[in-house]
C-alpha positions in Angstrom: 97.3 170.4 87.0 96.3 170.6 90.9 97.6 167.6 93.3 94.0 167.1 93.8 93.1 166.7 89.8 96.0 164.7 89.7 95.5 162.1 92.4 91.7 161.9 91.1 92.5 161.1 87.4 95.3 158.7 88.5 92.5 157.0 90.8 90.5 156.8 87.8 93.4 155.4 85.7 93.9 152.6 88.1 89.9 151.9 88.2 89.6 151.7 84.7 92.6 149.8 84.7 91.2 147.2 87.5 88.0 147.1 85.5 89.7 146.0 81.9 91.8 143.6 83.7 88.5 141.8 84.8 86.8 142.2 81.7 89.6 140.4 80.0 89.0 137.0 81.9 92.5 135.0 81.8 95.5 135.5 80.0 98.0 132.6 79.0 101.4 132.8 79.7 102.5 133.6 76.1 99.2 136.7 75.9 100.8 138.0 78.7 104.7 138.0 77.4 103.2 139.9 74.3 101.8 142.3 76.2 104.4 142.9 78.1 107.0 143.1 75.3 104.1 145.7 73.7 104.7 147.9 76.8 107.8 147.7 76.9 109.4 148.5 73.4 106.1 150.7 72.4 104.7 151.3 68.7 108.4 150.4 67.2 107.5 147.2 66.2 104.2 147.5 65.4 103.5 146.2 62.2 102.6 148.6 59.1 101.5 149.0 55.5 100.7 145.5 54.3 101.2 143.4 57.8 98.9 145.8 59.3 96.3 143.8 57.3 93.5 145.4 55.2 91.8 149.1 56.2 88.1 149.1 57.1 
């Protein structure tokens, strides 16, 4: 990828990022400690099979 693909599509990451961030109104401190743990330690602890909860 070009330097000047790059820096556009990581402009558009940080917009879209911005924009999601407003969308989402406030976060409580505890919302935002989940999220950051969710970041942080990735898909590992991410529930599955029966705490995943029902398929649609």
């Amino acid at each position: 990828m070009s330097p000047k693909k790059r820096k556009a599509k990581l402009l558009q990451i940080v917009e879209y990022h911005a924009e999601a961030r407003r969308l989402a109104g406030y976060l409580s401190a505890n919302q935002r400690r989940i999220i950051e743990v969710a970041i942080a330690r990735g898909k590992e602890l991410e529930p599955s099979g029966l705490l995943a909860g029902k398929r649609a």
